[in-house]
SEZA-120540 format. One line per field, with one value per atom (N, C-alpha, C, CB): residue number from 1; residue in three letters; atom name; x, y, z. Coordinates in pm, 1 decimal, padded with zeros to 6 digits, m for minus. Glycine has a CB too. Layout:
REM SEZA-120540
mifi (NUM  ...)
bafi (ALA  ...)
kolro (CA  ...)
c1 (X  ...)
c2 (Y  ...)
c3 (Z  ...)
//
This chain:
REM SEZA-120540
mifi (1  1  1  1  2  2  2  2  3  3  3  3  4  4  4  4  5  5  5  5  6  6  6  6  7  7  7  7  8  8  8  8  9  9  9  9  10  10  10  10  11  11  11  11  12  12  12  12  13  13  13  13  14  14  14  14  15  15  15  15  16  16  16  16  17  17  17  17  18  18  18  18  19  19  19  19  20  20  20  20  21  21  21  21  22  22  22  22  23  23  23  23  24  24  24  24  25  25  25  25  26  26  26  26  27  27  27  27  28  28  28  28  29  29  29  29  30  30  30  30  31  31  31  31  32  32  32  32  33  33  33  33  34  34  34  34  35  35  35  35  36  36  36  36  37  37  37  37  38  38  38  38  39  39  39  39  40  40  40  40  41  41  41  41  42  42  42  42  43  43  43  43  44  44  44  44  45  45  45  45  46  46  46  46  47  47  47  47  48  48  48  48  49  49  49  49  50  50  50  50  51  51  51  51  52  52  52  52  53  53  53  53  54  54  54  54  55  55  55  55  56  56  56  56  57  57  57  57  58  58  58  58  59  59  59  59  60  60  60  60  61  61  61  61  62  62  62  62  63  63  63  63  64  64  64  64  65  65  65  65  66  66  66  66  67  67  67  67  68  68  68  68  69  69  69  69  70  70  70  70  71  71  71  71  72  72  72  72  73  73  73  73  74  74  74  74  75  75  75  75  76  76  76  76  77  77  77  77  78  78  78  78  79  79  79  79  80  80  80  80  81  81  81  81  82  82  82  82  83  83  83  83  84  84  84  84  85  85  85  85  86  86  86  86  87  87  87  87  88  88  88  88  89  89  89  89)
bafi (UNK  UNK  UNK  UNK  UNK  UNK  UNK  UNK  UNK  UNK  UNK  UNK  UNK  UNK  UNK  UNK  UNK  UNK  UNK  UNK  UNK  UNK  UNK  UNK  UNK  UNK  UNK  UNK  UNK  UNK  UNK  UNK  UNK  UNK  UNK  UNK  UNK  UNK  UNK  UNK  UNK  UNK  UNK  UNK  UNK  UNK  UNK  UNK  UNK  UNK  UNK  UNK  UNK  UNK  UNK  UNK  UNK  UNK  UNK  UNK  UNK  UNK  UNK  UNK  UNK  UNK  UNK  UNK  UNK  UNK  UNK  UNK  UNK  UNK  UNK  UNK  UNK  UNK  UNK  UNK  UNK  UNK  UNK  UNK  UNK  UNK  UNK  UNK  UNK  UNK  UNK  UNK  UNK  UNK  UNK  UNK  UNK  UNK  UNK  UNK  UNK  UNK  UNK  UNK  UNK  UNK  UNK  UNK  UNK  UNK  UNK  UNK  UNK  UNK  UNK  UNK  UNK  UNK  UNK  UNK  UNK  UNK  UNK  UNK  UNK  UNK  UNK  UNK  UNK  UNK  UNK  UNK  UNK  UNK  UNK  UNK  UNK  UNK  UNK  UNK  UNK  UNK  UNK  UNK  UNK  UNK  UNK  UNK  UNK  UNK  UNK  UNK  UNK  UNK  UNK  UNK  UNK  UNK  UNK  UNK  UNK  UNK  UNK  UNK  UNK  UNK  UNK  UNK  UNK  UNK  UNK  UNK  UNK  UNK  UNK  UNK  UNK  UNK  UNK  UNK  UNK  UNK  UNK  UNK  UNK  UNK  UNK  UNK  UNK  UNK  UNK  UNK  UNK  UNK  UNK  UNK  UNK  UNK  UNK  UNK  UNK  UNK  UNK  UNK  UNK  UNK  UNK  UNK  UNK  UNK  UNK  UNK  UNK  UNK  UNK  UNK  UNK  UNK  UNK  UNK  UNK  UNK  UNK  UNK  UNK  UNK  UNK  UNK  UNK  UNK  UNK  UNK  UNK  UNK  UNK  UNK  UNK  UNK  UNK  UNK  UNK  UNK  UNK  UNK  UNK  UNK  UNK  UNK  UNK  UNK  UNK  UNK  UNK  UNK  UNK  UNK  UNK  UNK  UNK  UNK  UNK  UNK  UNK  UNK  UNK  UNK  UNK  UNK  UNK  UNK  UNK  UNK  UNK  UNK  UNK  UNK  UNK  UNK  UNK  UNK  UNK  UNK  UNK  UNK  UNK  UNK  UNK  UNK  UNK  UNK  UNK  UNK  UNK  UNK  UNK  UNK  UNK  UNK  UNK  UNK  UNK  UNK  UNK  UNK  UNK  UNK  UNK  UNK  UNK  UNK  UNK  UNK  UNK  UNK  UNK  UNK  UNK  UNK  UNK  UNK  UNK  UNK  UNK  UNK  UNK  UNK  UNK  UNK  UNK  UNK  UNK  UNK  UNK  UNK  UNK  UNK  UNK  UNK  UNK  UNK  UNK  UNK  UNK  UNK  UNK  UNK  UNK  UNK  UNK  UNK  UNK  UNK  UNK  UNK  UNK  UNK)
kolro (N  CA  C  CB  N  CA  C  CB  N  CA  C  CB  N  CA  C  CB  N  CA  C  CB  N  CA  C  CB  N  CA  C  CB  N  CA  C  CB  N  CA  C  CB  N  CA  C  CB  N  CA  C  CB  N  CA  C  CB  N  CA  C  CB  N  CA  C  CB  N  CA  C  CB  N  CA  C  CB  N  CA  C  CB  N  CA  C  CB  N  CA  C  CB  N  CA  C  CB  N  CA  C  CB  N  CA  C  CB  N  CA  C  CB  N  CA  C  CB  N  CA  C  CB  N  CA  C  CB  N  CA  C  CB  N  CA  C  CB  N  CA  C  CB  N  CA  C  CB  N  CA  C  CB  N  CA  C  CB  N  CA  C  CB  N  CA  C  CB  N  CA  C  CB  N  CA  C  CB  N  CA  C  CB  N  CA  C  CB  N  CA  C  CB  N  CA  C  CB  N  CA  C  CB  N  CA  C  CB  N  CA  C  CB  N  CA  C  CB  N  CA  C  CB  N  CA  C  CB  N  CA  C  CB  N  CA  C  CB  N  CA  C  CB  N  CA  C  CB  N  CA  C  CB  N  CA  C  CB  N  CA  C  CB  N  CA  C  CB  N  CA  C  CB  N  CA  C  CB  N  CA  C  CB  N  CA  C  CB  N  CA  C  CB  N  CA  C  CB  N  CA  C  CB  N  CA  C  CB  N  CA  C  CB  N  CA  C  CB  N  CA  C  CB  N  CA  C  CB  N  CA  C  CB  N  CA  C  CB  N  CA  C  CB  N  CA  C  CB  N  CA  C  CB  N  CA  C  CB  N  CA  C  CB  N  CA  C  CB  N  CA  C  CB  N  CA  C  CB  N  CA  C  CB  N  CA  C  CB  N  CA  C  CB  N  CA  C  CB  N  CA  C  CB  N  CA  C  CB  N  CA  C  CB  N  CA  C  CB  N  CA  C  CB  N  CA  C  CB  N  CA  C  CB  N  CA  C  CB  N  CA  C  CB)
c1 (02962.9  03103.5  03139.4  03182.0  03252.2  03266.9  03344.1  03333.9  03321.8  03430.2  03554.3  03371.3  03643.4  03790.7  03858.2  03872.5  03909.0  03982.2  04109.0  03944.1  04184.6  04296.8  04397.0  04335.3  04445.0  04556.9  04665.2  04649.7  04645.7  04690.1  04795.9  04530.0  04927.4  05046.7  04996.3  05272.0  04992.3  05001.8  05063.3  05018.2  05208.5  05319.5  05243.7  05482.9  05182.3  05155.3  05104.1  05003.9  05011.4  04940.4  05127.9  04770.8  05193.0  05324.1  05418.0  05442.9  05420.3  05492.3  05481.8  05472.3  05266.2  05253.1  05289.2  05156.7  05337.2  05320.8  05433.7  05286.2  05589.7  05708.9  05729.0  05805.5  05649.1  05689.3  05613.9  05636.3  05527.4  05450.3  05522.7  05309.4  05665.9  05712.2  05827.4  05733.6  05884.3  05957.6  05974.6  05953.7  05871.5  05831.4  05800.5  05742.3  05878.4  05849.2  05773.9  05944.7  05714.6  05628.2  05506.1  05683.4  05434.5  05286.0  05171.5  05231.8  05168.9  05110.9  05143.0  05150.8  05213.9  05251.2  05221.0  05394.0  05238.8  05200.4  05059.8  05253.3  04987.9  04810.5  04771.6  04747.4  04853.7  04826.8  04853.3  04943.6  04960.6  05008.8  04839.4  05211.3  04803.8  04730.6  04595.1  04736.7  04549.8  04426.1  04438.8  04365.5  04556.3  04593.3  04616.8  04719.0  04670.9  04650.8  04508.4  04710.0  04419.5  04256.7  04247.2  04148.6  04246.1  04160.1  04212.1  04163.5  04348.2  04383.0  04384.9  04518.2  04293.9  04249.6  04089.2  04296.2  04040.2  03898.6  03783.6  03852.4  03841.4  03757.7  03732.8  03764.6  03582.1  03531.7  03581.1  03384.3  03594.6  03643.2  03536.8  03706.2  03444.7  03333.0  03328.1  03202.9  03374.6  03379.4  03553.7  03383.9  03662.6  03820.2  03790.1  03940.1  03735.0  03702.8  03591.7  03577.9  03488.8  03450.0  03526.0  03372.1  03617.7  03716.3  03847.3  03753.1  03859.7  03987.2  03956.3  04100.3  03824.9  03760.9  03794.4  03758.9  03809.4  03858.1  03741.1  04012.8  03784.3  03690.7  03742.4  03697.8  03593.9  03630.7  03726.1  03465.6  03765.8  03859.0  04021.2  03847.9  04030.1  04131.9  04151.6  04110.2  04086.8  04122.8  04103.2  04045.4  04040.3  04081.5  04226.6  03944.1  04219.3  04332.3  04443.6  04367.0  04472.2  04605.1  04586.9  04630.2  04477.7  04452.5  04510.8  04258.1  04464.7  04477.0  04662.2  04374.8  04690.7  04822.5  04910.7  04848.4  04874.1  05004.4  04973.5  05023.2  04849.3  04829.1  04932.0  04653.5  04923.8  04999.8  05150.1  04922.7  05159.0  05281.6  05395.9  05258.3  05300.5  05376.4  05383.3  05540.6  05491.7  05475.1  05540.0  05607.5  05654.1  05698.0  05569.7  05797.6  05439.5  05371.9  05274.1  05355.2  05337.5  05255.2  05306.1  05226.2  05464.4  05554.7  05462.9  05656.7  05491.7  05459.6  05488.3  05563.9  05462.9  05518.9  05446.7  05484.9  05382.7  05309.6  05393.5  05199.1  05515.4  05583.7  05701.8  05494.6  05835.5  05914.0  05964.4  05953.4  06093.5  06122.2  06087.9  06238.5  06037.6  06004.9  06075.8  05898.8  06199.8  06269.9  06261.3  06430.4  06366.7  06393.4  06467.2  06379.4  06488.3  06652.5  06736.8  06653.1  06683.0  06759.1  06855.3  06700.5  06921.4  07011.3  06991.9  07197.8  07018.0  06977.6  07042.3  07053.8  07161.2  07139.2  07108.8  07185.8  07058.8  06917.4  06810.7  06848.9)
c2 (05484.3  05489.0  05625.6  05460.6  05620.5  05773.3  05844.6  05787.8  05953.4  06039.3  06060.8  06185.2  06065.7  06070.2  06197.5  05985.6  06264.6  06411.3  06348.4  06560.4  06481.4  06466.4  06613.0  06391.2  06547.9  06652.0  06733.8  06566.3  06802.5  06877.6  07019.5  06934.6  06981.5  07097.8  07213.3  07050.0  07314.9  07450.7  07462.6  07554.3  07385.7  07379.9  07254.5  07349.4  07193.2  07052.7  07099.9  06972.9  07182.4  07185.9  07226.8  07333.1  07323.8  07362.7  07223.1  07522.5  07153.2  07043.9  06945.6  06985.6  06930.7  06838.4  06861.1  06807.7  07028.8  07095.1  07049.1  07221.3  07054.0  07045.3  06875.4  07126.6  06779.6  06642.9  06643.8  06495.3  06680.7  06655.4  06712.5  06711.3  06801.2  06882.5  06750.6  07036.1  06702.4  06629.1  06476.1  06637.9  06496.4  06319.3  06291.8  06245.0  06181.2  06117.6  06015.9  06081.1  05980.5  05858.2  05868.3  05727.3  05841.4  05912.2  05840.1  05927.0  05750.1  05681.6  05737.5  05544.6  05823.4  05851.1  05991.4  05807.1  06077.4  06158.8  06176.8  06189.6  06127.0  06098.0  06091.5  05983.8  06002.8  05953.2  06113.6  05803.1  06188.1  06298.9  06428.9  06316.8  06391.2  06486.7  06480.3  06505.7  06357.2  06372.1  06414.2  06254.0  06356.8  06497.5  06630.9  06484.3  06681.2  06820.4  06846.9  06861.6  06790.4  06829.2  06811.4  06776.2  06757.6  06745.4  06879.1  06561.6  06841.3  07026.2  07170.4  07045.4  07115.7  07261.0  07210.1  07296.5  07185.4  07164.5  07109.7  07289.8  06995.1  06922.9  06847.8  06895.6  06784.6  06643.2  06504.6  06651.1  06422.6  06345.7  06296.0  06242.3  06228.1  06194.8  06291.5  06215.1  06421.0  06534.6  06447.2  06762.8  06431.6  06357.7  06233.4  06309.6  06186.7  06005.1  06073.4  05845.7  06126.7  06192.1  06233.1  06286.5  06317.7  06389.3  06331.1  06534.0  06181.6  06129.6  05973.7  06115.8  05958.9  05824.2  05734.3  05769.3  05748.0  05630.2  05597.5  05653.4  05478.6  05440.1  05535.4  05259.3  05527.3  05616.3  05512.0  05635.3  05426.6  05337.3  05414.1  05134.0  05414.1  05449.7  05595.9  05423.2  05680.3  05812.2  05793.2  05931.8  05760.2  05766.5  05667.2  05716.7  05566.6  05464.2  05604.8  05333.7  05650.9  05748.4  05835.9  05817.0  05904.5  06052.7  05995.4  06115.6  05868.3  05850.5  05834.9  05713.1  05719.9  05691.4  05809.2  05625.2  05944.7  06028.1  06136.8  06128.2  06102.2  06179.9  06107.5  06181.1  05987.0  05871.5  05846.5  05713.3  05862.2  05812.1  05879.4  05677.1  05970.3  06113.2  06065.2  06166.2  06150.4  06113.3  05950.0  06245.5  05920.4  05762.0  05693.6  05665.5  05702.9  05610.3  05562.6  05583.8  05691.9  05693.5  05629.1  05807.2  05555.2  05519.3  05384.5  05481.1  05354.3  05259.6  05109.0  05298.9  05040.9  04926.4  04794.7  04902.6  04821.6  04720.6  04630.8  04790.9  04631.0  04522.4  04574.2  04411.3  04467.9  04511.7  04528.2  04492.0  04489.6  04405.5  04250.8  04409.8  04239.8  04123.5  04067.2  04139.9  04067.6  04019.1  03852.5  04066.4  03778.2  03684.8  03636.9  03656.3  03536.8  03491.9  03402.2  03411.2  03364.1  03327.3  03381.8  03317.9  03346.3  03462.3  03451.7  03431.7  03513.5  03497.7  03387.0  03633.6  03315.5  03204.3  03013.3  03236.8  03059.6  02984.9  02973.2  03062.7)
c3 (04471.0  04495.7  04554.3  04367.1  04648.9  04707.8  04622.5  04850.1  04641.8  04568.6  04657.0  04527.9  04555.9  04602.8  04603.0  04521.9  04748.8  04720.3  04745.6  04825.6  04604.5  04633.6  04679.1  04520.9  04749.1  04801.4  04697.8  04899.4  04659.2  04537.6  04600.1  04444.3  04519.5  04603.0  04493.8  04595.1  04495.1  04393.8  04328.9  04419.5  04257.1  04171.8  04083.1  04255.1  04083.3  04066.4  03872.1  04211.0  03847.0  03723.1  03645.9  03715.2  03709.8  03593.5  03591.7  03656.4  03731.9  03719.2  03603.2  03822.9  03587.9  03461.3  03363.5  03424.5  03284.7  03192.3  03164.0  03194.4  03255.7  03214.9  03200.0  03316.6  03303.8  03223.4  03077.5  03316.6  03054.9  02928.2  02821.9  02928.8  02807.7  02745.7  02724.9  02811.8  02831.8  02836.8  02762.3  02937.9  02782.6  02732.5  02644.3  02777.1  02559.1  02423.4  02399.1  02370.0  02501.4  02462.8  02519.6  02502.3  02343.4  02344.8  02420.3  02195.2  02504.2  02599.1  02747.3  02579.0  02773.2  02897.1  02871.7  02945.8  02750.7  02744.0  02745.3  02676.7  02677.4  02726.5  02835.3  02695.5  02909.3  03034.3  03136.4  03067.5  03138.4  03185.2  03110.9  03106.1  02988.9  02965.6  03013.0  02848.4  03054.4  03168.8  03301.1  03193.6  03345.7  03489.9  03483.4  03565.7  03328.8  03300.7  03303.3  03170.7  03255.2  03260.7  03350.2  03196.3  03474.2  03563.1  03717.9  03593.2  03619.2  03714.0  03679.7  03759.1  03520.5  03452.2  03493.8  03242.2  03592.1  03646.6  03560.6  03692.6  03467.3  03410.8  03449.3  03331.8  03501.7  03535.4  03456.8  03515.7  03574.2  03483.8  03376.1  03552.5  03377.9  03304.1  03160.5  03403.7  03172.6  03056.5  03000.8  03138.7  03090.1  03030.0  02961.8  03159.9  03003.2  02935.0  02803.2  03098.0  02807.7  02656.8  02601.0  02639.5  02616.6  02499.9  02471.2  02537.2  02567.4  02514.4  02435.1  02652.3  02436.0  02440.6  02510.5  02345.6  02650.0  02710.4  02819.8  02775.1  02872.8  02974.8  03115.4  02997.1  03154.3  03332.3  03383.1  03477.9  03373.6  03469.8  03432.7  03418.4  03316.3  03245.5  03286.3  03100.5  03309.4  03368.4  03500.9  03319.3  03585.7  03725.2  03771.1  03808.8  03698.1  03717.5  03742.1  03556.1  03635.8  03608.7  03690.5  03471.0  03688.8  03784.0  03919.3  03806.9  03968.3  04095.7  04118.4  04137.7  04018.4  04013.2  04027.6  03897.1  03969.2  03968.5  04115.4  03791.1  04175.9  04286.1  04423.3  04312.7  04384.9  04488.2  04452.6  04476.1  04376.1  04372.6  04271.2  04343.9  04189.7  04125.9  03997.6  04186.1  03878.3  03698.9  03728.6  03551.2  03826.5  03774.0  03757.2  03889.1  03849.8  03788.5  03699.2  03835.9  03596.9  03478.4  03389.2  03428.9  03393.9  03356.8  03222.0  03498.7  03129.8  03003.8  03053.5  02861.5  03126.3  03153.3  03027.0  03328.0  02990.0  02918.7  02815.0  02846.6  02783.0  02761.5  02670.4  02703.0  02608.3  02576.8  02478.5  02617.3  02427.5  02310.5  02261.7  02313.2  02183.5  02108.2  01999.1  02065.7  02042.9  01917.1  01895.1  01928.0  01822.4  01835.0  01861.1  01795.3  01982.3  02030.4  01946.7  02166.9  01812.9  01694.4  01637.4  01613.2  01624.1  01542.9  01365.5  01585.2  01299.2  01087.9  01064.6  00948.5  01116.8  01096.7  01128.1  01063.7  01223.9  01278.9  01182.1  01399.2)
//
């Protein structure tokens, strides 16, 4: 598989620092903290060891926030689950 460069602005490592400061939800924050490693010059193969995740799972994100920035680190994986019953139903 080729390796992938990415185009990296020089504001980009403080940029992650301040969404990761920002953000309350600890799945996006993870997700934000493997692009902090990998722009504190950690391999990814060394990010997927120290976060236990699969290499798919860190390049997925690494790539996602190089393309398309923090929105697309965004939690989409699903919503409220309530019930459309009401208590007395």
């Amino acid at each position: 598989m080729p390796r992938v460069i990415y185009n990296i602005p020089k504001n980009t490592q403080k940029e992650v620092l301040v969404f990761m400061r920002q953000e309350k939800n600890p799945v996006v924050k993870e997700r934000l903290l493997a692009v902090s490693m990998f722009l504190d010059g950690v391999k990814k193969g060394d990010i997927q060891k120290l976060m236990h995740r699969s290499a798919n799972y860190v390049g997925t994100w690494i790539t996602a926030y190089f393309n398309e920035g923090a929105e697309a680190l965004a939690d989409n994986r699903g919503g409220d689950h309530r019930s459309f019953l009401t208590e007395e139903q």
